[in-house]
N, C-alpha and C positions, 0 to 999 in steps of 0.2 A: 350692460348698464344696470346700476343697484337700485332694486326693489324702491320708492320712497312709499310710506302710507304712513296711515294710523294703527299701531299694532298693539293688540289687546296680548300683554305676558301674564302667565300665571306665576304664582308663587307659591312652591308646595310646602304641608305642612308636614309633622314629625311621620305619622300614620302614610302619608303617599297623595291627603285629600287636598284638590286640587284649591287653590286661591285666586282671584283674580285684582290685576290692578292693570294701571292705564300706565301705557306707553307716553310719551311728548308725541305731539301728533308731528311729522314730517319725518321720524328719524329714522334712517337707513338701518334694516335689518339684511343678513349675514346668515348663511346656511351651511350647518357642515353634516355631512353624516358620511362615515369614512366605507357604507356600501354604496356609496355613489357614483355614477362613471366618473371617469378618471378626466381632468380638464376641464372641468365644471369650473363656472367667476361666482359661485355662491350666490346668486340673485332668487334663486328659488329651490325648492326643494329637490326639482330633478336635475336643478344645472349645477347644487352644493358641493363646494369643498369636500374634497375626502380628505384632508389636514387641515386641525384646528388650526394653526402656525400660521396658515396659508389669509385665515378669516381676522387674524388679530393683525395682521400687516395691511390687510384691507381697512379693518375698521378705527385705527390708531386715531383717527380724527373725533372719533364719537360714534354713537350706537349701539345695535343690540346685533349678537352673534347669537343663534338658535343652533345647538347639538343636538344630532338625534344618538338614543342608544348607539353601544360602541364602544369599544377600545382606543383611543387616543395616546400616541406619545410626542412627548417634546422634543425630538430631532432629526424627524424628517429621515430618520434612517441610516444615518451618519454612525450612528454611536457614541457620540459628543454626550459626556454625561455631564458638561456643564449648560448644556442645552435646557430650556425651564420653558413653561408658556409660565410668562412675564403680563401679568395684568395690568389694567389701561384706564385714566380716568377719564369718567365720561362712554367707557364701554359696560357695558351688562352681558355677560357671559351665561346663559340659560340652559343648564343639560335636564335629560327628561324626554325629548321628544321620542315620537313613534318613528319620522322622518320618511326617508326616500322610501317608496314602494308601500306607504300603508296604507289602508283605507284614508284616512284623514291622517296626512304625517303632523301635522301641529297639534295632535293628541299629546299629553304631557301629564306624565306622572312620573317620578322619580326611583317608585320602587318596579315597575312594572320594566320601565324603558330603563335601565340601568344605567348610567353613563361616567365613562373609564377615563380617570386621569392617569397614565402610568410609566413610574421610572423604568418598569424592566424592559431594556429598550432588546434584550435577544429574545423576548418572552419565552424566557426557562426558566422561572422562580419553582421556587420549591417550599416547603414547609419549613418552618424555624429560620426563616431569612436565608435559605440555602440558596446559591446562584446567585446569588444580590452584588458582586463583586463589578460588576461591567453596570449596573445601575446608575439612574439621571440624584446626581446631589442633592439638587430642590426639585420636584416636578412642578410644583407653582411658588414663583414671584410672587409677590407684593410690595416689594419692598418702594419709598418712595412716590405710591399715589395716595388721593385721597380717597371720602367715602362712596364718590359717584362709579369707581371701579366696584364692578359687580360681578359675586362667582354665586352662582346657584344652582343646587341640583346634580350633583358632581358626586364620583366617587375617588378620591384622591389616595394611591398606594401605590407601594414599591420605592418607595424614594431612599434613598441608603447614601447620607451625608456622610460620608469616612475618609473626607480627604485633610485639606493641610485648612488651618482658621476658619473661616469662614463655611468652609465647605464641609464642614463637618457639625456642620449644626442644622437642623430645620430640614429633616429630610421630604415630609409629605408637602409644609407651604413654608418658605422662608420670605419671612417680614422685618425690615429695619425701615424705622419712619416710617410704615405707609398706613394707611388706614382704610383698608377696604373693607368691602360691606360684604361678607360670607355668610349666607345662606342656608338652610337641608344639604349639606353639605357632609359625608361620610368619610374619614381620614383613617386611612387603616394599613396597617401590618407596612408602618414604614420604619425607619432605625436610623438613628444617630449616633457618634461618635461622644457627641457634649449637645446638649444643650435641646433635648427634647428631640424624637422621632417623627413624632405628628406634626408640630409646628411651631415654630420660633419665631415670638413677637417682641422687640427690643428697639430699644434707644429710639426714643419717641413715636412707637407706634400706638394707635390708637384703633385699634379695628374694631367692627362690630360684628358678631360672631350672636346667630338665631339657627337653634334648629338645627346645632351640628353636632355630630358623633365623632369622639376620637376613643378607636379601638384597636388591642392588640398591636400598639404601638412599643416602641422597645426605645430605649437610651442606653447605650452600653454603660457608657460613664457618668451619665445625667438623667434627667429626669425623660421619662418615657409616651406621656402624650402632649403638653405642649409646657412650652416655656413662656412667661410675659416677665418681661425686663426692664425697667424705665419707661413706660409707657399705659395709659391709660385704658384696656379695652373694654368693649361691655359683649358681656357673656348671656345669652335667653337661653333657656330652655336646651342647654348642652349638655352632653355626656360623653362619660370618661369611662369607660370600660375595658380591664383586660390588659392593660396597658403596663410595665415593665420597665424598671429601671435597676440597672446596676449599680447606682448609687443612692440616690435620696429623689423623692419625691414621683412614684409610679405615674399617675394619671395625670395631676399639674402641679407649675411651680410659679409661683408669684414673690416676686422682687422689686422691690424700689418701687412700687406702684399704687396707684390708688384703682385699681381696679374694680370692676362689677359686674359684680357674676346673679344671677335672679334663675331662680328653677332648674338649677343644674344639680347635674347625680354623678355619682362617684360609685364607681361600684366594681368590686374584685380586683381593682388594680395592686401590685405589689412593687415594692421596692427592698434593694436587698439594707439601703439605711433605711432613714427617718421618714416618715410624711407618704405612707402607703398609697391613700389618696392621693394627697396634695399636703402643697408646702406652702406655706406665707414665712418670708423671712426678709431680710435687710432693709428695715424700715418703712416696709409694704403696709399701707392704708388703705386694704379694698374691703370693700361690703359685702356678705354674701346673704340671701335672705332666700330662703326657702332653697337652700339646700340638702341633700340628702348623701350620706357616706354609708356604704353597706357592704361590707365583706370584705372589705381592703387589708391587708396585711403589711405591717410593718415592723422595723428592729423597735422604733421608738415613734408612738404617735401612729397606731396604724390606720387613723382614717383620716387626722390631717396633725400637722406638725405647725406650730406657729416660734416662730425664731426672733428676737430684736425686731417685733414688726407688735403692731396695733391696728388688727383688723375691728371690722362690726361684724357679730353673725349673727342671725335674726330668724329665727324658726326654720333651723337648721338642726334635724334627726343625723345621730350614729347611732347603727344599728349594726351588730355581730359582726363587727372590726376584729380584727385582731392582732398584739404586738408580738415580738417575741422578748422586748425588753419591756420600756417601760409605755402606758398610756394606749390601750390599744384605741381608745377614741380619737383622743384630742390630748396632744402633747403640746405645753407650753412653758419656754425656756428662754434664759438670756435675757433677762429686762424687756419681755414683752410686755404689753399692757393691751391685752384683746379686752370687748365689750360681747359678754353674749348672751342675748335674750331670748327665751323662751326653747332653748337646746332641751332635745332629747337626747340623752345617753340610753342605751337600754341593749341589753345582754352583748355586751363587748365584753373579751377578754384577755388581760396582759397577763406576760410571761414575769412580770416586774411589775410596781408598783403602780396603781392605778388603772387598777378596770374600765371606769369609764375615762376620768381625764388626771393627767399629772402635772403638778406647778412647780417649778423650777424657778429662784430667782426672777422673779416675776411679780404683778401687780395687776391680776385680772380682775374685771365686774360680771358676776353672773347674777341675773335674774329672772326669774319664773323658769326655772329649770328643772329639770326628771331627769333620776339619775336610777334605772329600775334594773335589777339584774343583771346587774356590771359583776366580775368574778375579775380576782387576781391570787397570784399564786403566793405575793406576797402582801403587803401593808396597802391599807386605800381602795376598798375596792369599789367605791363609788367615784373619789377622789383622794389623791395620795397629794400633800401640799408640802412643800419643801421649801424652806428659805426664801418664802414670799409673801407677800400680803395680799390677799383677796376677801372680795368683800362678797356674800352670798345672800339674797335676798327672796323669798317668794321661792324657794327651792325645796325639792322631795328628794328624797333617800329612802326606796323604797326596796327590799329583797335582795340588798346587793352583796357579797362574797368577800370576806379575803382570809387565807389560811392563816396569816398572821394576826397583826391588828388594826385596829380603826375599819370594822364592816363597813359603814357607811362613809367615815371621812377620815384619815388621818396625816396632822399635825406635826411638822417637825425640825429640828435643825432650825432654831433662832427663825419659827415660821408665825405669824401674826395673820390670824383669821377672823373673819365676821358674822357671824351666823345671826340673822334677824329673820322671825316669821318661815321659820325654815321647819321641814318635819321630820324625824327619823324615826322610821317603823319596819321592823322587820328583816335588820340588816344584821350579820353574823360574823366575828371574829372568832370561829374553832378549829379550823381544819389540822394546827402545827401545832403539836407540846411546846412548841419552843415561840411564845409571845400568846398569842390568843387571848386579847386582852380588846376593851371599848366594842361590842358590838356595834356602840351608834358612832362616839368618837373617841379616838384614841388621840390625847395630847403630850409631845415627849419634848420636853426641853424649849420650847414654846410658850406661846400667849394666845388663848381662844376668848373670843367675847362672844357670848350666847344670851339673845335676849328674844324675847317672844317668841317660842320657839316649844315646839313639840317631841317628847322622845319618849315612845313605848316600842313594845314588843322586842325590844333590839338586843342580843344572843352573845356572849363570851362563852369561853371554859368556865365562867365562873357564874353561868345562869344568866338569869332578866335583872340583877339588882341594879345598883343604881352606880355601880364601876363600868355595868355591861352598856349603859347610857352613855354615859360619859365618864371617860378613862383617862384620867394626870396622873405623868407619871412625872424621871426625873428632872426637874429643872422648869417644871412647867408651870402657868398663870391660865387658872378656868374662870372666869367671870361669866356667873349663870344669873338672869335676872326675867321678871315676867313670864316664866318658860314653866311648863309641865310635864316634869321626868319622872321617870316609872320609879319607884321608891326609892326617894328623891327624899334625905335628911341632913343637905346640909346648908338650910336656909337660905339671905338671900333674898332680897327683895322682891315682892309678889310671886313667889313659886310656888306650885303647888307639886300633889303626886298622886292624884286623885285621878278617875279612870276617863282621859279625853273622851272616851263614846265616839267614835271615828265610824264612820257608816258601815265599812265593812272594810277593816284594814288588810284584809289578806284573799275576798273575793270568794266566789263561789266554790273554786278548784282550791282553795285554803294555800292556796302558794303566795306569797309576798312579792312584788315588783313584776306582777302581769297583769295583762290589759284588765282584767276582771277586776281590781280593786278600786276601791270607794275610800277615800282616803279622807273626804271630806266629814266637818264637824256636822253630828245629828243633835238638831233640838234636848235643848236640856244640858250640853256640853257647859261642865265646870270652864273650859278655855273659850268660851262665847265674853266678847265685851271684858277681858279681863288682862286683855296684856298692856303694854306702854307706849303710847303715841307718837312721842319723843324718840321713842327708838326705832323707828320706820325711819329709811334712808330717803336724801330728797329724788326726787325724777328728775335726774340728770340728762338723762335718754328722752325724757318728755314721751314717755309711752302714750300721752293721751292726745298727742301733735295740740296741747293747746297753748305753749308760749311757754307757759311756767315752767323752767327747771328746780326751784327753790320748793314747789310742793312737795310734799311727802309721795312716794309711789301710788299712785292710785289704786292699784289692779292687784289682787292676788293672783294666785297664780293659775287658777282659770280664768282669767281675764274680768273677771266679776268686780264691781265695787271692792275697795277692800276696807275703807271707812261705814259698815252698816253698824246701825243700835237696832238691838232685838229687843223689844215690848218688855216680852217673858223675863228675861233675865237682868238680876242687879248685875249692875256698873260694878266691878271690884279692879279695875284696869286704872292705869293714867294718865290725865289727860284730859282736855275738854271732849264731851262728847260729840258725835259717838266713838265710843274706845274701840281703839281694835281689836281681834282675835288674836291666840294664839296660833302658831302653825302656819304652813302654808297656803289655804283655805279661809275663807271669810265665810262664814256663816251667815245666807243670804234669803233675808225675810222676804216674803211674796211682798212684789211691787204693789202698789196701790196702782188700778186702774183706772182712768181718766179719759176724759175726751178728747182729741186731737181732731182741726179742721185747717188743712195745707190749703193752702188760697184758698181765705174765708171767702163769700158766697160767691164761691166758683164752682160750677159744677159744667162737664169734669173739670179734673183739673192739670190741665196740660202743660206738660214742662217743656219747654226748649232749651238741650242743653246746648246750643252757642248763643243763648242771652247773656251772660256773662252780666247779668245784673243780679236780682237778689229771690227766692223762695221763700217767702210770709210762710208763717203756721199759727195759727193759736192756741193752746191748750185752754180748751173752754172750763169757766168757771160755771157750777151750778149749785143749785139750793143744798146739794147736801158736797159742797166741794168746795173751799177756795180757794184761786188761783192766784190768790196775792201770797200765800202760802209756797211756792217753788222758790228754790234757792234757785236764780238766775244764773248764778255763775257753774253749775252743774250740768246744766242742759245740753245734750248732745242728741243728735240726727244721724242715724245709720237704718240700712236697710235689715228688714225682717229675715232675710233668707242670711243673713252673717257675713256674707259677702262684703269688703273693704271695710273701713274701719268709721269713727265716730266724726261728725261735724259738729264745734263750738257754735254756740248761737253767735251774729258777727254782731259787735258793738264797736266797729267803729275804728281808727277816725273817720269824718266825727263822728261822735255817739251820747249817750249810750243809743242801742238802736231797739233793745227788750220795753217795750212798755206796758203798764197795767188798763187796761183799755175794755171795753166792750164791744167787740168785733164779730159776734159768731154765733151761734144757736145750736147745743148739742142733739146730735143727729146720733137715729138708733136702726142699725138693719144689719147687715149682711157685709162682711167684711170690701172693704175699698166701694163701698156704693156711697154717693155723695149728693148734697145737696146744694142749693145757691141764696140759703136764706145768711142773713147778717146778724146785726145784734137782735140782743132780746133782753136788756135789761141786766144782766150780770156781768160783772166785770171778766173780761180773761187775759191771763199774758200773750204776747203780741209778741214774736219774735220772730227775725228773719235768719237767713243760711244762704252764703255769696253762694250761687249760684257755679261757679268757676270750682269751688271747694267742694259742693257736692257731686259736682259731675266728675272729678279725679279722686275723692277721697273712698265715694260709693261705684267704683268701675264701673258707671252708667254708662262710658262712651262701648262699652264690647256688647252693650243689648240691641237688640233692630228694634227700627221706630217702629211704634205700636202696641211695645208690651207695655202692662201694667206693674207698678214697682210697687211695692208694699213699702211704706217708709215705717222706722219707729224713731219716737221723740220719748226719751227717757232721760232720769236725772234723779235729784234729790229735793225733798221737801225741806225745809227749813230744820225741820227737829231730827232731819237724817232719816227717815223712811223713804226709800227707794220708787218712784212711780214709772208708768209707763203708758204710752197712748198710739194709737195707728192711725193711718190714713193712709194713701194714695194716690200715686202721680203717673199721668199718660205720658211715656216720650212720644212727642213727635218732630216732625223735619222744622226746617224755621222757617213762618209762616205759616204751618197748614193749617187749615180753620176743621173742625172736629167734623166728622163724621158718624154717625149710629146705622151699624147692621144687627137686622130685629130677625131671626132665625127662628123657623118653624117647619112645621113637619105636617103633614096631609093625615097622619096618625099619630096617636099621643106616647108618650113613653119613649122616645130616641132619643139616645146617646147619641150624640154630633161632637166629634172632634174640633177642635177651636185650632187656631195659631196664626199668629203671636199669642204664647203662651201668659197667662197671666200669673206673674211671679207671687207664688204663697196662696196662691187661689188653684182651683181647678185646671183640666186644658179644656173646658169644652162645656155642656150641660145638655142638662135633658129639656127637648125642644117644648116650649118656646121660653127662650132667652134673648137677651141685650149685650153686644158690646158696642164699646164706643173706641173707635181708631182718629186718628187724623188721617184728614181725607189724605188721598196717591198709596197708602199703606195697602201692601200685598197683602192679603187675607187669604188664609186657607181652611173648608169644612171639608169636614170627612162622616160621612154619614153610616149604620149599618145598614149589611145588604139588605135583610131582612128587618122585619118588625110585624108583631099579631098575624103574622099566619101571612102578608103578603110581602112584595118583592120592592125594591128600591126599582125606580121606574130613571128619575132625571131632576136634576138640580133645578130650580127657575129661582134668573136674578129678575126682581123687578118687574117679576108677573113674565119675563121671557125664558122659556124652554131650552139648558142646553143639551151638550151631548149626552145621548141616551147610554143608560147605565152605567156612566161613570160617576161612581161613589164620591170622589175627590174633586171639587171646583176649587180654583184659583182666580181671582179676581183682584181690581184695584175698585177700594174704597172712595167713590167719585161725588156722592151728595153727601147733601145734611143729614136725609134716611132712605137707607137701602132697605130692600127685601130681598131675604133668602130661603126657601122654601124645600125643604126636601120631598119629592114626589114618589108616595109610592100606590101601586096597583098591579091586580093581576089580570091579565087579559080574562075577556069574558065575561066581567062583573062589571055591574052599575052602581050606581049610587057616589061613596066617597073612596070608593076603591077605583072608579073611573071607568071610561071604556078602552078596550082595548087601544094601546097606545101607537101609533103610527112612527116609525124609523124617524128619526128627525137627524141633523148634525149642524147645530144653530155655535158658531163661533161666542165666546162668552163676550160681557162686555168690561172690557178697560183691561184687555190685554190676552195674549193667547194661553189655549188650552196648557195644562203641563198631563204627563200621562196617567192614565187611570191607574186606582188601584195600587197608588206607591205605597 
């Protein structure tokens, strides 16, 4: 008879550490672990399955199957290599365990307890797929269920798809239609025929894939660690490693999809075509955002390939790619139209044109991009642009290589480029007698539009002049406008050729396009407040999530303001003020600092992120401040530590919701300390922030209740001076009414460990201090052993004694005001060192001890 309970599964993270969540309470759990005796019905760990096969036939109805470490195959010993463990919806498959015979066999960690999906059903494999011939086609199904089917914890290899359609695709997991939910999941040294080694996701599959590794996978004739085909997946925190294709696309390949991939890495995979990394091609629309390509090798595009497809990439680094044709980056060809913002290129190198990325018939948008020590053997070594139209905005060209021409960019074949607010410094066309021309661009037969835009230091055969800048040659249209080129004589509306003063364009180690450079405009810059308005492209991409696509791009390419007016310097720019900068860089004058009070007289001030209502702030006005003075439409809420991005002040519908009001009394102490006084006679603006937006826009929901958040509320003053103001918000649970533990010490001067940590603040202070939790909040001190010559004795909550000499108490926060007390004394002495202390082992209160001294 099967087990029924409430069963607590973990869910392990990339590292091995363990996670917890909650089962459905009644649901039948499933035991395999294949040292089990033999005849076991799976109901517990010593009566387990020793075949998983044995557990999925049992559990077909729903449930959870528990693996311990182990080697597992899917046929029962037959040799059936069409034999697969076939996944279940409504089942959750959990490998990881310690299992039959351990101290605690529902011990669960995934690197420790290894757990074996495997096609080699003679287990003779060998190195380089040797032996693989008698291997299982798919060792895991998916095909056909949805997300409630759960594989987690798994090592999945050996799978060798090489038979007739089908069967020759998706050797490690093969998936049509299904949508399962994959896990810490490992997919390794498995091989295909066509269509990815690792795993084959197609024709309406939608999986969701956290925390998995595909490595050392092979595709003879396709792509090498997975395929996604018509189907929607979403990809966390995965990697592609190692991975091998005999044709195009090594590690992934994405088709017909609108896929989403988030924190995933790419790294050393090769393909003997295109798309080392990965591939986006036939009309594929997926997102990737915080992706990383490093070391991938390819014929064309060796760190990814984009084909007739229009992806988004989003602060996504290539890093020492390599091609052996063209783009060792990021190859893009065939009427694509990618979107990418905030790409790092930096020391990739093609065998062909385009060091960092190559454009091909094409129509890409790049903005706030680094293109730093890209090398090509021929033309483009930042980017080589071909018969296509791109428009480049908030973009660096910093140290990049190419033996022939255009160092930093080149132009060509009936190609139409945009260069706005873009910088080129320190990029080189000499290596060949034969072209070595445009250190910064070289334009051949073409059309470049260059306007607000910065070009020094940048190197031909023919020096720093101003062909080594910008290089037209036959056939070619250069339109230079607001921009300042290093001896720069051929007019041209607002250009100068006077020396930008770049803070340190080439860095301490005087090398150009490494981390060490300062590339930003130093006080005094002739390019301050001097370029053209007008020619800043709109925020199509809405960088600032605030509705407007029609605005001009906010952000340079630090993420800074990119709209500042500097005091110091005349306006020689176009445009209502404030004008913008030249370059890539906004030259960004000290905020004016202000007062900010987040729930005016509240103190604290406690946030509940499932209010899903609204967060007041007011930026107080005072005698020497006023706050009818903020441009309301500027204002944005983000936290101090950088973390997530900016919240609009909400107006509504209805609205407006910003009013100029008197609401609040500027308050002076100690970073996030607060008070509960209200007006005082001066006016301040009144603004809220839904509630719903800050808790998703600032990743408030991944903090535990009880830390403290440093908010900032910054924006612009009317005349365009930049301001800025803090405050502070308590999370806590919904409901809890607040709590103060008042923390002291029987000697002066101790350092006491705090946590919950308070974000942008200390962890802890020297005793005696204040914090404020809501009340149920686990609280932990850590006190040192010592202090002036005596010994740490024993924690007391609330004037009660616990156990003797451990440093570390654990507690729940249960009144209005607690007492925490560090005791120290050394036997033998009187007074405030105490008498010698008597053994005590007093249980703490509001919950059990955790162990000394972690």
């Amino acid at each position: 008879m099967h087990a029924s309970k409430t069963i607590t599964f973990l869910v392990v993270a990339a590292s091995g550490v363990l996670l917890t969540g909650l089962a459905t309470q009644g649901q039948t759990v499933w035991y395999v672990d294949d040292d089990a005796p033999a005849g076991g019905d799976g109901s517990t760990w010593a009566t387990a399955y020793d075949d998983l096969q044995d557990a999925l036939g049992a559990a077909a109805g729903g449930g959870e199957i528990r693996v311990a470490t182990g080697t597992y195959r899917p046929d029962g010993g037959s040799g059936d290599r069409v034999a697969t463990f076939q996944l279940i919806s409504g089942v959750a498959i959990h490998g990881g365990y310690a299992g039959y015979g351990a101290p605690d066999p529902d011990e669960r960690d995934v690197v420790v307890y290894e757990t074996i999906l495997t096609g080699d059903l003679d287990g003779n494999d060998g190195p380089d797929f040797a032996n693989y011939d008698e291997n299982s086609y798919h060792v895991v199904t998916g095909s056909g269920v949805d997300s409630t089917a759960v594989l987690d914890g798994f090592t999945i290899r050996a799978g060798y798809a090489d038979g007739a359609a089908e069967d020759a695709k998706g050797g490690g997991i093969y998936n049509v239609g299904g949508s399962p939910t994959i896990a810490n999941c490992t997919i390794t040294c498995n091989s295909a025929e066509h269509n990815a080694g690792g795993m084959t996701s197609r024709l309406g599959a939608h999986p969701t894939l956290t925390n998995c590794a595909f490595r050392n996978n092979a595709g003879v004739n396709g792509p090498g660690g997975m395929v996604i085909y018509q189907g929607d997946p979403t990809l966390t925190n995965c990697v592609f490693s190692e991975n091998t294709s005999g044709g195009h696309s090594g590690g992934l390949s994405i088709a017909d999809s609108g896929a989403v991939l988030t924190g995933c890495a790419f790294d050393a995979n090769e393909a003997d075509g295109d798309g080392g990394g990965a591939s986006i091609w036939l009309g594929a629309t997926p997102t990737l955002t915080d992706c990383m390509f490093t070391g991938n090798l390819g014929a064309n595009g060796g760190g990814l390939r984009i084909n007739a497809a229009s992806p988004t990439l989003r602060n996504c680094t290539f890093t020492c790619n390599t091609s052996t044709g063209r783009a060792a980056g990021l190859y893009i060809d065939n009427s694509s139209s990618p979107t990418v913002i905030d790409g790092k290129f930096i020391s990739n190198a093609a065998g062909g044109g385009g060091g960092g990325v190559y454009v091909h018939d094409s129509s890409p948008t790049l903005v706030n991009c680094s293109f730093l020590g890209n090398t090509t053997m021929w033309g483009g070594g930042g980017v080589d642009h071909d018969n296509s139209a791109a428009i480049l905005s908030n973009c660096l060209f910093s140290g990049n290589q190419a033996d022939r021409d255009g160092g930093g960019l080149r132009n060509k074949v009936d190609g139409h480029v945009a260069l706005v607010n873009c910088t080129f410094s320190g990029n080189t066309a000499m290596g060949h007698p034969v072209g070595g021309s445009g250190g910064g661009v070289y334009n051949w037969d073409s059309t470049a539009r260059v306007a607000n835009c910065i070009f020094w230091g940048n190197q031909d055969l023919g020096g720093t002049d101003e062909s080594a800048q910008i290089h037209n040659t036959t056939g070619g249209t250069v339109s230079v406008s607001y921009s300042c080129v290093q001896e720069w004589s051929s007019g041209g509306m607002g250009n100068i050729n006077d020396d930008p003063l770049m803070i340190d364009a080439n860095g301490p180690d005087g090398t150009p396009g490494t981390e060490d450079d300062d590339l930003r405009l130093a006080g005094g810059s002739p390019c301050i407040d001097a370029a053209n308005n007008s020619s800043v492209p709109a925020d199509t991409e809405d960088l600032d999530d605030d509705g407007d696509i029609l605005e001009p791009v906010p952000f340079d390419l630090g993420w800074a303001a990119r709209f500042v007016d500097d005091p110091d310097t005349t306006d020689t720019g176009s445009g209502t003020p404030p004008i913008v900068d030249m370059g890539a860089y906004e030259f960004q004058v000290a905020p004016v600092v202000i007062a900010a009070d987040i729930k005016p007289g509240s103190c604290p001030n406690l946030f509940n992120r499932n209010s899903h209502g609204m967060l007041p702030a007011a930026l107080v006005g005072t005698s020497n401040f006023d706050a009818t003075t903020i441009d309301i439409a500027t204002v944005r809420l983000s936290r101090a530590d950088g973390i997530g991005g900016g919240v609009a002040a909400f107006e509504g519908p209805p609205g407006p919701h910003s009013v100029f009001e008197d609401v609040a009394t500027p308050f002076e102490g100690e970073p996030c300390e607060c008070h509960d006084l209200g007006s005082d006679g001066v006016i301040d603006l009144s603004v809220n922030f839904k509630a719903d937006n800050v808790v998703e826009v600032l990743e408030l929901e991944a903090l535990p209740p009880g830390v403290l958040v440093e908010l900032v509320v910054s924006g612009n003053l009317l005349d365009g001076y930049p301001f800025t103001a803090s405050d502070c918000i308590r999370l806590v649970p919904p409901g809890a009414p607040p709590g103060l533990v008042e923390v002291s010490s029987t000697v002066p001067d101790v350092w006491i460990d705090a946590y919950p940590l308070d974000l942008q603040l200390d962890d802890g202070g020297f005793a005696d201090f204040e914090r404020s939790y809501p009340q149920s909040t686990m609280v932990t001190y850590t006190a040192s052993r010592t202090a002036d010559g005596v010994r740490f004795a024993y924690w007391e909550i609330d004037g009660e004694p616990q156990v003797r000499g451990q440093t570390t108490i654990d507690f729940e926060v249960a009144g209005e005001v607690m007492e925490a007390t560090a005791v120290y004394r050394n036997p033998g002495f009187e007074g405030i060192q105490g008498t010698p202390v008597e053994p005590i082992e007093v249980q703490p209160i509001g919950g059990p001890m955790q162990p000394a001294n972690r």
